[in-house]
Every structure is written in structure tokens, then in C-alpha cells.
C-alpha positions in Angstrom: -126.0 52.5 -155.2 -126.6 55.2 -157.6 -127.1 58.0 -154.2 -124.5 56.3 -152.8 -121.8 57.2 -155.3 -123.4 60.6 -155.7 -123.4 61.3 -151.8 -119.3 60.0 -152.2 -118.7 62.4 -154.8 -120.1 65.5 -152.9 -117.7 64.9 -149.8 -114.8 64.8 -151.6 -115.4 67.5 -153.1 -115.4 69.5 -150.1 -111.8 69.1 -150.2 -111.8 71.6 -153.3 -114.0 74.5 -151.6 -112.1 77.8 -150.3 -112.0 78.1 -147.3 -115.2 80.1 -146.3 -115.3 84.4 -146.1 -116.3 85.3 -142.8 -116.7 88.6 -141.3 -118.0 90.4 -144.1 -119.8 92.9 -142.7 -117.6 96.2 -143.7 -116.1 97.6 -140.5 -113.7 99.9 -139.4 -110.9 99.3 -136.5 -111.3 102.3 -134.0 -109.1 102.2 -131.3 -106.4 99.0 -130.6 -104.1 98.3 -127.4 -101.9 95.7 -127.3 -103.9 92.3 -128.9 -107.6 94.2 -128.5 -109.3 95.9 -131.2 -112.7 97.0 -131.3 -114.6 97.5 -134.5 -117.2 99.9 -135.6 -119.1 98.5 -138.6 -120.8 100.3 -141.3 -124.4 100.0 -143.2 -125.5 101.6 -146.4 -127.3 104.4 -144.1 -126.2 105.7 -141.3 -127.7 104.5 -137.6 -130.9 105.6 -136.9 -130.4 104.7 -133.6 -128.4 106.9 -130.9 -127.1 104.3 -128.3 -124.7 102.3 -129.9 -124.4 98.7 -129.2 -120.9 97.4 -127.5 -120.9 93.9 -128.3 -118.4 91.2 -125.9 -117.6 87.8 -127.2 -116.0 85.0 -125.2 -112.1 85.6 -124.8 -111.5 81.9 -125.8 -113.6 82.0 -129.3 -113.1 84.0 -132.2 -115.5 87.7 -132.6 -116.7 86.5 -136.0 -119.7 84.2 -134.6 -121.2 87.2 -134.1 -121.2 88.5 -138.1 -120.8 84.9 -139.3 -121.5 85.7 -142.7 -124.4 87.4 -145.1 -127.5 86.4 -143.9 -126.0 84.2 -140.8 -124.7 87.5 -139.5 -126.5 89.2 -136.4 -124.1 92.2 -136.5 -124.8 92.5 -140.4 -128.9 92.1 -139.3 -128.4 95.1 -136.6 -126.8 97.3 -138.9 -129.3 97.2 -141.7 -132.0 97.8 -138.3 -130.6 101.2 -138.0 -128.4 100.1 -135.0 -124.5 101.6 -134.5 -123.0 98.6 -133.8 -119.5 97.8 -132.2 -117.7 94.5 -131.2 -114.7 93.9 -128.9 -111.9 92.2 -131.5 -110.0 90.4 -128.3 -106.9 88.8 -130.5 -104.7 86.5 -129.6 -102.4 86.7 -126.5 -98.8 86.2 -125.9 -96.6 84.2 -123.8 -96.6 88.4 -122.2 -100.4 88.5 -121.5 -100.3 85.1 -119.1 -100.4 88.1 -116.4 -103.3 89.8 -117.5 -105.8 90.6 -114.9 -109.1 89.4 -114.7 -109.9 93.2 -113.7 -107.7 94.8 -116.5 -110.2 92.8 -118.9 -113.6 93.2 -117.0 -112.6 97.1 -116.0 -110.3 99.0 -118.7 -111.0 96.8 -121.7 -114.7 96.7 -121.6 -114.5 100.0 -120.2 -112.5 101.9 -122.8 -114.4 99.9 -125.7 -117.8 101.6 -123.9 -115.9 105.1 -123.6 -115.3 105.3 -127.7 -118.4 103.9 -128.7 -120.4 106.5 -126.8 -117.7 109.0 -127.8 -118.0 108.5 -131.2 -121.7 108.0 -131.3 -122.4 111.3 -128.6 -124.7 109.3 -126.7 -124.1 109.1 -122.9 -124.2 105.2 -122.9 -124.4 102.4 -125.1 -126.3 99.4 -124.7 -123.6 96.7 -123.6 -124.4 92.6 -124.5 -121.8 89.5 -123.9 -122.4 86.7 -125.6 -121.3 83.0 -123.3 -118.0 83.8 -121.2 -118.4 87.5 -122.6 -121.6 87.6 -121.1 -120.0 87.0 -117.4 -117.9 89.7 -117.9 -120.1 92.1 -119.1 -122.4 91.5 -116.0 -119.5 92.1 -113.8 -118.2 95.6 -115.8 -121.8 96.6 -115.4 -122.2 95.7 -111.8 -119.0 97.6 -110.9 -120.0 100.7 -112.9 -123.3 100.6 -111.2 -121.8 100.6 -107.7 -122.0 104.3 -106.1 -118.9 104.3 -104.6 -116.7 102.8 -107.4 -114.7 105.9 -109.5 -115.3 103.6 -113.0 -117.4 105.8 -114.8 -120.8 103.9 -115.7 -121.6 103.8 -119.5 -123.7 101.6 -119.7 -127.3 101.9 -120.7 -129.1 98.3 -121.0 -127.6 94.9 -120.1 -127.4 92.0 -122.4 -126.1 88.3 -121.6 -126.9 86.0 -124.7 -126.3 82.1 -122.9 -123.4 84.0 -119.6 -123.2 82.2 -117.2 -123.5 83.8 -113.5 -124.0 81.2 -111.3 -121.4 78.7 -111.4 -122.6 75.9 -108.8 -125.3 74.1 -111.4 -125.7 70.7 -112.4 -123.1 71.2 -115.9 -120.2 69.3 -116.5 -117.6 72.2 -116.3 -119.2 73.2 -112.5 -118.1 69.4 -111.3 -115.1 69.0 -113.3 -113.4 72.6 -111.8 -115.0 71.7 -108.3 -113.4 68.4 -107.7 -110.5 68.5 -105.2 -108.0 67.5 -107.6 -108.9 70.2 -110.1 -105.6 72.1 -109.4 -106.2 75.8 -111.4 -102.6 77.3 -110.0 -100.4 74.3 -111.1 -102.2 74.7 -114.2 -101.2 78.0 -115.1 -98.2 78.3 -113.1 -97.1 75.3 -115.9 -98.5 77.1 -118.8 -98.8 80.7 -118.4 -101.2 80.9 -121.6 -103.9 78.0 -120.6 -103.3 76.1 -123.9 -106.3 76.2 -126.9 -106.2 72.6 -127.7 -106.6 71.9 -124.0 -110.0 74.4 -123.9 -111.3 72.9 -127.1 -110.8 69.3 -125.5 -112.6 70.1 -122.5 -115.4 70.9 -124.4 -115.2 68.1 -126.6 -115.7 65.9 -123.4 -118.7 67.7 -122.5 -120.3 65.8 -125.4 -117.7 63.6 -126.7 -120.2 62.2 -129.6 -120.8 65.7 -131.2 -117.8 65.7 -133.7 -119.3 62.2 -135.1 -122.8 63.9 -134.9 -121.7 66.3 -137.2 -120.2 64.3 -139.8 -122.9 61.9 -140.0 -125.3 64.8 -140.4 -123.1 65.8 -143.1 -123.4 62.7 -144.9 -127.4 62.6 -144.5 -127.2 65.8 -145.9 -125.1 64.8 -149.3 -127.4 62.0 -149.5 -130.7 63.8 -150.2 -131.1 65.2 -153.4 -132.8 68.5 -151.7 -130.5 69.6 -149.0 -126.9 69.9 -150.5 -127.2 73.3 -151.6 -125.1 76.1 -151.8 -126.8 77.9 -148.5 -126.5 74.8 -146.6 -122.8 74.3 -147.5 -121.6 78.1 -146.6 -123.3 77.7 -143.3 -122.3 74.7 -142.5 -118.2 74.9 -143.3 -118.5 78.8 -142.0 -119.9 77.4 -138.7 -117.2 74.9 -138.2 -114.8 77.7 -139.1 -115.3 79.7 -136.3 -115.9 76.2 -134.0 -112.0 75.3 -134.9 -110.7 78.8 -134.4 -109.5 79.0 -130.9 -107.3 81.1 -129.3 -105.7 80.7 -125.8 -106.7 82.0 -122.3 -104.3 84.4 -120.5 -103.4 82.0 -117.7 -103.9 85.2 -114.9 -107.5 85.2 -116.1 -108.5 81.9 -115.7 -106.9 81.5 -112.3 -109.2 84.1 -111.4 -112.7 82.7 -113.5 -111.9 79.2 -111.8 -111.3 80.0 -108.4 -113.3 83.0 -107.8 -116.6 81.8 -110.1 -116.5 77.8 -110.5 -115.3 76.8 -107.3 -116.4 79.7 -105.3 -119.4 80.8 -107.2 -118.7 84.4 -106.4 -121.3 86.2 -107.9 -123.8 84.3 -106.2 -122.1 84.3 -102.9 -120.7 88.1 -102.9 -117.2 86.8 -102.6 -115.6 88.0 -105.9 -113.6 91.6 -105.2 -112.2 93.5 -108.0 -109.9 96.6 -107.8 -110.6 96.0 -103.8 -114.1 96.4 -103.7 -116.7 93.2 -103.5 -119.0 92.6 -107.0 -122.7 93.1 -106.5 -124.5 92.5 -109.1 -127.8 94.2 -107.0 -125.7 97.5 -108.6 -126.8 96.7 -111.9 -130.0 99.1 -112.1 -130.1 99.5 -116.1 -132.8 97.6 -118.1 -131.1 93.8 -118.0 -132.1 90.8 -120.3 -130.8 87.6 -119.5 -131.5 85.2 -122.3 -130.9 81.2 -121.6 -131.4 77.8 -124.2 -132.9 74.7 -123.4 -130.7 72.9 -125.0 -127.0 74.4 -124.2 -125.1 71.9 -122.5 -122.0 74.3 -122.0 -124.2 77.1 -120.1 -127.0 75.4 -118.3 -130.5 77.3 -118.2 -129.7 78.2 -114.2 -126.5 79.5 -115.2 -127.6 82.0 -117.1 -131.1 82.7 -115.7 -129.1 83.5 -112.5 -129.0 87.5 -113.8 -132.3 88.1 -113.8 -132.5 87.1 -109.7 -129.4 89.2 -109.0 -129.8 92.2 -110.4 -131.2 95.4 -109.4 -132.6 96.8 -112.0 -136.4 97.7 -112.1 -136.5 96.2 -116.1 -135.9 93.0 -116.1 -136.5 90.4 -118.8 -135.6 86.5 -118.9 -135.5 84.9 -122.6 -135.5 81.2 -122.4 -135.9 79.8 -125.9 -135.1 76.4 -128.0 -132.1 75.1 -129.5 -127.9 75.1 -128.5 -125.2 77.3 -127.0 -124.1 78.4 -130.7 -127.1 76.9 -133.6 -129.4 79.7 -131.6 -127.6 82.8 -132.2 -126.1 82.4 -135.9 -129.0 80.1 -137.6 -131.8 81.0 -139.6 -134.4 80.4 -137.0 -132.2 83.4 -135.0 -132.8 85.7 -137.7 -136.9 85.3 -137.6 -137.3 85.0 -133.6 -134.0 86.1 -131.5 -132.3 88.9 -133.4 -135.8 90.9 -134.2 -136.4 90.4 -130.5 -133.4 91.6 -129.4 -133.7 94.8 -131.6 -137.1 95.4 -130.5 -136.0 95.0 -126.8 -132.7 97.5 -127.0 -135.3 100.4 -128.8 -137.5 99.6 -125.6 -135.1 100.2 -123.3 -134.0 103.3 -123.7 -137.6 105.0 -123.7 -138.5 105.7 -120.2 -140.8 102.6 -118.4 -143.9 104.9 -118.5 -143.7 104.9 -122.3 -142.9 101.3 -122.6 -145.9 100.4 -120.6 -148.3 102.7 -122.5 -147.8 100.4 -126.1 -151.0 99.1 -127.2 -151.2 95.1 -127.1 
């Protein structure tokens, strides 16, 4: 009875908590056009390393999952590894942005974050990684780039898609949902311009419909043992669900394009996607590539994301399949001891010619 009441007492007083800081890592804002920004963050030392690091986050979740907050943060981890890190801030569009191009986002956005970073930085390149729907479009920028006899300048020294999807046509949910005849993308937007965040976040929901209870009953477990309601556990936890309840919508132009030209025609697989009139072939993408996948992510099935590694060109090519979820593996503590160091080791790696690489000692 005694735990019981205890337990009680700790949940309510979650009502009482400020809301959680997240974000922290200090950064600067170094170019903006229209809802965009991209960010340039700063360390106690300056980088040691030369090739910055363009990071692209899903346009329908919030940049922050990436530099969560101290000691949950991958950006915050990079910096203190001597790494010039950037991150593409993509905002929150208007009822103007519902015609946004799926081009103007893949081609000018990621392409003008690359051009300041390696301005700024003097380095030729910089290593570019998308993280879920960001990693999709980071594949594509690269494959365009890549492509001899496109005029976008290519920038891009080492590809990096943490849980992107690139083939569409898997076993997932949201591949049978968006492939059933009466999945009707263009009376969708053509109703709301702006595809609507509470009807993004509900799709998901359905994808596992008993998460949300999952959570709160985990929650309770955790005020009732005397060990695990600590301060660390309580940061992470409300920080996390933060970021999970911050949505934004999707620029109804784009979607049209990422459900018809990659769910139901799984264009990337099939060669069918064109951007700016040319076709996407993701056989252009020549610079080192890591595709990284999760055995447990029910949003972005293994396949899905594995995909890259088959497609590509390049002559470096590394697949990453490790434990845990879409979201727990890239911000928990288990990230920080086995993905994050790998991920650092793998971006020093990649821009040392292969001879070198080959030549470390076991």
C-alpha cells in the first residue's frame, strides 16, 4: 500500500515539472530562407575534423532528436569528437509552402545547406547523413549530385541514412496502407494543401495502436521501484516524449510526390522517380555509403532501409543492422556506447583513401 501511495505521489508530481530544455547544444543560425534554417553548433575547441557533417532530419519531426539533450544528444557527442557539425532546422510551413516541390527540398535546400557548410568549413565536401524520411532524401540529393550529366554541383563526400527508407514495396504497414486502391494521395492534398500534423501523428499511432498505453504503464513500473525514478530517467523520458508530440505538417506538394512516386511506385527501386527532368539512380552514388537499419523499427522495416546498400554505386559500402526502435536507438544511452562512436569512427574512415583504410592493423 505503502509503494502504492508513493508510486501515486510521483505521477502527480509530474504535473509540477517544467517543461524539459532541449536543444542545448550552443549553436549558431547560419543562413535561413523562408521556414529553413540550418545550424552550425559550437564546442569548447574548435573541430579537428575538416569535412563537416550536414545533418537531415525528417520534414514531419522536430531537428532536436538529434541534440536531445546533455548526454542524450548525438550532435552534443560529435562536437566534443572534434567533428563541425551542422543540422538542417526545416520549420514549420504555411498554408504558402502546400506547393513546395519535392525537388526544391531534395535539390536547393539540401543543396544550399551542403554549399555553406563546406564554405564555411573550406573543405570541398561534407559528409551528408539523414536520419528516417531525411534519410530518403538525402539518398536522392546524393544520387542526383553523383549523376555526370546533372549541373547540381556534388558536395558530398560520404553518405549516411540512419533508419531511410529506399525501398518502399516491404511488408510495413505504411507500404499497404498507401498502396491500396482507395488510398487517394491527390484528393488528400488537393483538400488540405498542408497534409495535417494530427493526421501524420495518427497514422503512426495505428502502426502500433498499444504504444501510448505501453508508455504509461512503463511509467508507472518505473515510479513504483524505489531504484529507477531518478532524475536521469525523468529528463530522458519527458524530453523524449517532447520531441514525439512536436509535430509539424507536411507541405501537401511533397507528399503527393513521396506517395505516388515512392510508396506506390517504389521509384527508387524501379528507376521511375525523375527530378528536374532527369530519372534518379541511385547507382550515381559513388561516395563511401552507410546504410544503418534496426531490428525492431516498425516504421522503417530492415529491407527498407538496407535497400541503399544494394543500390548504390559506390566502391565503400557498409550495412549497420543493430538492436532496438526507429527512435530508442539513436538518442538512448546504449547509442552513445555502440552507434554514435561507430558512426564517428566510420565518417574519419571515409575520408582517408581505401588503401589506407585497408592497411589498419586488426
Amino acid at each position: 500500500m505503502f509503494r502504492i501511495a508513493k508510486a501515486t505521489t510521483r505521477l502527480f508530481s509530474l504535473a509540477r515539472r517544467p517543461e524539459p530544455a532541449v536543444g542545448q547544444t550552443p549553436h549558431d543560425v547560419v543562413y535561413a530562407e523562408n521556414k529553413w534554417r540550418l545550424l552550425h553548433f559550437r564546442g569548447p575547441e574548435a573541430p579537428r575534423e575538416r569535412t563537416p557533417i550536414v545533418m537531415v532530419p525528417s520534414l514531419i519531426n522536430r531537428w532536436y532528436v538529434l541534440d536531445l539533450m546533455p548526454g542524450r544528444s548525438f550532435v552534443e557527442y560529435l562536437v566534443d569528437e572534434g567533428h563541425d557539425v551542422y543540422v538542417i532546422d526545416w520549420g514549420k510551413p504555411g498554408p504558402e509552402d502546400r506547393y513546395l516541390r519535392f525537388e526544391d527540398v531534395v535539390l536547393r535546400t539540401i543543396g544550399r545547406a551542403l554549399r555553406h557548410a563546406t564554405d564555411r568549413s573550406g573543405a570541398p565536401r561534407a559528409q551528408l547523413l539523414g536520419y528516417c524520411m531525411g534519410g530518403t532524401l538525402a539518398s536522392i540529393h546524393a544520387a542526383v549530385a553523383g549523376d555526370p550529366g546533372h549541373p547540381l554541383p556534388n558536395r558530398v563526400a560520404s553518405l549516411t541514412s540512419l533508419a531511410g527508407p529506399v525501398r518502399f514495396h516491404d511488408e510495413g504497414l505504411l507500404s499497404t496502407w498507401t498502396r491500396v486502391p482507395t488510398f487517394d494521395v491527390d484528393a488528400l492534398v488537393d483538400a488540405f494543401g498542408n497534409v495535417p500534423w494530427p493526421l501524420l501523428v495518427a497514422s503512426f499511432q495505428l502502426l502500433k495502436p498499444t504504444l501510448t498505453l505501453s508508455k504509461q504503464l512503463y511509467l508507472v513500473d518505473q515510479a513504483i521501484k524505489d531504484g529507477a525514478w531518478s532524475e536521469d530517467f525523468l529528463a530522458g523520458y519527458l524530453a523524449k516524449e517532447k520531441w514525439a508530440n512536436d509535430n509539424v505538417s507536411l507541405p501537401g506538394e511533397v507528399f503527393r510526390t513521396w506517395v505516388r512516386e515512392l510508396y506506390q511506385r517504389d521509384g527508387l527501386v524501379n528507376g521511375t522517380l525523375r527530378l528536374g527532368g532527369r530519372r534518379v539512380d541511385l547507382a550515381h552514388v559513388t561516395c563511401p555509403t552507410h546504410a544503418i537499419s534496426f531490428e525492431h523499427d516498425y516504421i522503417v522495416p530492415k529491407d527498407a532501409a538496407a535497400a541503399l546498400a544494394e543500390l548504390v554505386g559506390a566502391e565503400r559500402v557498409t550495412h549497420t543492422h543493430l538492436a532496438g526502435g526507429h527512435v530508442s536507438s539513436v538518442v538512448s544511452k546504449s547509442a552513445r556506447k555502440r552507434l554514435w562512436p561507430a558512426l564517428s569512427q566510420w565518417w574519419r574512415e571515409a575520408t582517408q583513401p581505401l588503401a589506407q583504410v585497408d592497411a589498419r592493423p586488426n
